[in-house]
FIGU-775630 format. One line per field, with one value per residue: y, x, z of N, C-alpha, C in turn; residue number from 0. Coordinates in Angstrom, 3 decimals, decimal comma. Layout:
BEGIN
ny	[Y_...]
nx	[X_...]
nz	[Z_...]
cay	[Y_...]
cax	[X_...]
caz	[Z_...]
cy	[Y_...]
cx	[X_...]
cz	[Z_...]
k	[NUM_...]
***
This chain:
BEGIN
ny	[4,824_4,784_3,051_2,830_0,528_-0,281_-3,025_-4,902_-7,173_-10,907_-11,367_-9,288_-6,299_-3,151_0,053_2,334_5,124_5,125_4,782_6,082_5,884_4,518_2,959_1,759_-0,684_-0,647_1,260_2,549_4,442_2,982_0,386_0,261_1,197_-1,129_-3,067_-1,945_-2,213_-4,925_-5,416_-4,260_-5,965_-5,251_-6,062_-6,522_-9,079_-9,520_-10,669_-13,704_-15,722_-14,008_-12,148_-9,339_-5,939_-3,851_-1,543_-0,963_1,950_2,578_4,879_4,033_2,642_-0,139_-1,753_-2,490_-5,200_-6,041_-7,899_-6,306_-3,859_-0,344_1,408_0,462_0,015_2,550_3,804_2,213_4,100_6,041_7,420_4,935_5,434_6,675_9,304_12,364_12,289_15,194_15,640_15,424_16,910_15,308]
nx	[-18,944_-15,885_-13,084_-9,516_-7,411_-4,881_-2,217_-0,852_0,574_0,661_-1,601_-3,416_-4,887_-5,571_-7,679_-6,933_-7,486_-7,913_-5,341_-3,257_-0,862_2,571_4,963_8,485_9,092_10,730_10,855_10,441_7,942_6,465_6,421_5,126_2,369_1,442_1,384_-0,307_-2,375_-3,096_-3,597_-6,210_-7,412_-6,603_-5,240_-3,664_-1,831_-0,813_1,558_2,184_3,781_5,980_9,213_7,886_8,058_6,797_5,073_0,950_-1,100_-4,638_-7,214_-9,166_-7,819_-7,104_-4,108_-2,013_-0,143_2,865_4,685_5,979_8,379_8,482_9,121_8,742_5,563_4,876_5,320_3,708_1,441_1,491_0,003_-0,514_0,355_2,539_3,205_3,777_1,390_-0,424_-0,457_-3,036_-5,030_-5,659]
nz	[-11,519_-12,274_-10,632_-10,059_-10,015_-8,124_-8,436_-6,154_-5,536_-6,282_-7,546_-5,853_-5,068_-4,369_-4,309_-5,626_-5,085_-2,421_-0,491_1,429_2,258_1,228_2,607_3,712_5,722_7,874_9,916_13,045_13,544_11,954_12,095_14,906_13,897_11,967_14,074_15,613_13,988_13,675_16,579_16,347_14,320_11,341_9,711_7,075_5,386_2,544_1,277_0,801_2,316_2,196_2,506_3,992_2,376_1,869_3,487_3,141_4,197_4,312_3,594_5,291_8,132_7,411_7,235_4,780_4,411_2,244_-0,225_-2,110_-3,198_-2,196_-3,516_-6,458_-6,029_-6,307_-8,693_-9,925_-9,274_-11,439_-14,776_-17,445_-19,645_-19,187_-18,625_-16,083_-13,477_-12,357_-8,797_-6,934_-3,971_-1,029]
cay	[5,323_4,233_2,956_2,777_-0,622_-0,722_-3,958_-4,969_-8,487_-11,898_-10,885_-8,178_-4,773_-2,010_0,987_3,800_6,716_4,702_4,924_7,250_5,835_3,201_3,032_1,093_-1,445_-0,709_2,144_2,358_4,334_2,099_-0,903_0,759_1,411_-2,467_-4,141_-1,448_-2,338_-6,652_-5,769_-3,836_-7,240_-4,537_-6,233_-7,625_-9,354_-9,991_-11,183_-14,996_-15,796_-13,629_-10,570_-7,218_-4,549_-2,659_-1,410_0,142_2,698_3,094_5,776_3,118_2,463_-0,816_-1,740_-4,376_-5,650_-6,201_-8,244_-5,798_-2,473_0,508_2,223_-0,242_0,316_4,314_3,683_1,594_4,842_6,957_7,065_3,997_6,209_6,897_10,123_11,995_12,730_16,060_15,335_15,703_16,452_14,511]
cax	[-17,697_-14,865_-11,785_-8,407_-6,629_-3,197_-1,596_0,444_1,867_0,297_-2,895_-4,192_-4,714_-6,023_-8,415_-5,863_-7,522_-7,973_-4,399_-2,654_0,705_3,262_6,200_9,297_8,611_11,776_11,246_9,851_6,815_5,397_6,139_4,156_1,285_1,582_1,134_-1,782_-4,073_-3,014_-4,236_-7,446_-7,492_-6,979_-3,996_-4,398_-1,080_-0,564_2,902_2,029_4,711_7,831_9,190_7,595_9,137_5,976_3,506_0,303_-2,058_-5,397_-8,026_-10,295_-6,908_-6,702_-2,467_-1,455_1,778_3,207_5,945_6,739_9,636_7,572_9,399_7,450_4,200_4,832_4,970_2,482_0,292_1,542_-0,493_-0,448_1,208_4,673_2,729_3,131_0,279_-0,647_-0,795_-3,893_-5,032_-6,810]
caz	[-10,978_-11,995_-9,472_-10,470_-8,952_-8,166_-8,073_-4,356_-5,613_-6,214_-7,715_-4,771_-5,655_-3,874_-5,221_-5,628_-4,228_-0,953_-0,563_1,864_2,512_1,075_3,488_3,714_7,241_9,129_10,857_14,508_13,862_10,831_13,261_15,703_13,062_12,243_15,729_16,024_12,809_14,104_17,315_16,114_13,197_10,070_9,257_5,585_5,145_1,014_1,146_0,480_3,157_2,146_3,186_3,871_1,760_1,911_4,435_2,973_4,915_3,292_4,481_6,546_9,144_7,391_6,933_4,087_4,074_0,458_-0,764_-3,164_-3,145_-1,930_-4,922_-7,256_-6,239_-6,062_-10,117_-10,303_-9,625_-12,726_-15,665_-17,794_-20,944_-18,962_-18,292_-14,674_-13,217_-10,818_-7,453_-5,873_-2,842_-0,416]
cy	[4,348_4,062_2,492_1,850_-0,347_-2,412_-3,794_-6,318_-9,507_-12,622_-10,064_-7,092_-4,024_-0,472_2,122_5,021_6,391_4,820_5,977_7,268_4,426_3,686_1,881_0,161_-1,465_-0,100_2,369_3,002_3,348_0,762_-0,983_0,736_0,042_-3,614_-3,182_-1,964_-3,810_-6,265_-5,402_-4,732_-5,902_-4,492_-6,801_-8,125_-10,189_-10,870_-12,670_-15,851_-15,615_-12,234_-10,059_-6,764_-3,614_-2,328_-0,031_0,893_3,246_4,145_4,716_2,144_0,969_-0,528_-2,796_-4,132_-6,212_-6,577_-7,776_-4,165_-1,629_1,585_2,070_0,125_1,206_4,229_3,316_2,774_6,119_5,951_5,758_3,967_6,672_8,402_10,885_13,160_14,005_15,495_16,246_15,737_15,733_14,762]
cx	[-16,575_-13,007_-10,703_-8,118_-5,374_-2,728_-0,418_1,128_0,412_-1,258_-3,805_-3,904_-5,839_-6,765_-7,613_-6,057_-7,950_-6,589_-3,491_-1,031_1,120_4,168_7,121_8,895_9,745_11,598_10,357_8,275_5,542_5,866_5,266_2,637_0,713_1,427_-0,160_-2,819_-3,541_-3,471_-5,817_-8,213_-7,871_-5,548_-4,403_-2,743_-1,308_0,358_3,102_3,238_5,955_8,064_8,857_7,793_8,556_4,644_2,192_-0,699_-2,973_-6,547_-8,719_-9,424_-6,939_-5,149_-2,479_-0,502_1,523_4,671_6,680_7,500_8,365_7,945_8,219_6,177_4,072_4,676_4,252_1,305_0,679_0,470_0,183_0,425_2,338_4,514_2,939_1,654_0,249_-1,417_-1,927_-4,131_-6,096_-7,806]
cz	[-11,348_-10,975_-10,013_-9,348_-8,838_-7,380_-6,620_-4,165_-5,316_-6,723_-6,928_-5,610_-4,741_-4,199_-4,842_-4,814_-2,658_0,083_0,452_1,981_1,807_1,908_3,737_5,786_7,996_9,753_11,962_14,551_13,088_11,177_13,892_14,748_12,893_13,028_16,253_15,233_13,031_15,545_17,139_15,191_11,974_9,811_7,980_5,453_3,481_0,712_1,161_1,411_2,998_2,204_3,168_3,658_1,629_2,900_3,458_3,608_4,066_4,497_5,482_7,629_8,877_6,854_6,291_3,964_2,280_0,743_-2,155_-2,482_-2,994_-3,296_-6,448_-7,268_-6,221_-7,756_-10,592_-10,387_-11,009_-14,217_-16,607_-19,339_-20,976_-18,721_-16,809_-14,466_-12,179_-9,528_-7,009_-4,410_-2,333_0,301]
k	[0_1_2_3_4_5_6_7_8_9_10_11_12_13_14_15_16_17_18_19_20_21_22_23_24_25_26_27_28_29_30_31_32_33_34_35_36_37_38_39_40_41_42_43_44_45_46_47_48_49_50_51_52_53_54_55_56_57_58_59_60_61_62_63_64_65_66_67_68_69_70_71_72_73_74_75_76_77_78_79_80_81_82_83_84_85_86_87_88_89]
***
């Protein structure tokens, strides 16, 4: 089987189709989401100690923070040829 990685900053990467959400970390319910997977410990914080610009939600209700643009890593999942890809579902 092969798993498609996507890079999340600093050398981490994450297996793509694990993936459910990137989201920008300001807004009240992906705070909320955030102080739930740190109290349950399925916080993975990546961000080598600098800002949060990205929260990710993978199927197994772990959350990694990323110090990269949630825009960024939304590109990071297009094909590798500048290609887009059809959205699947999950």
């Amino acid at each position: 089987m092969n798993s498609r990685m996507i890079n999340v900053g600093f050398g981490n990467s994450v297996v793509a189709s694990r993936v459910l959400l990137v989201a920008n970390p300001k807004s009240s319910p992906i705070k909320k989401l955030k102080e739930e997977a740190k109290q349950q410990k399925k916080l993975i914080d990546v961000t080598e100690g600098r800002k949060t610009r990205s929260i990710i939600l993978l199927d197994s209700d772990h959350v990694v923070l990323s110090a990269i643009q949630p825009e960024t890593i939304n590109l990071r999942f297009l094909p590798s040829d500048g290609t887009k890809e059809e959205a699947r579902d999950r």
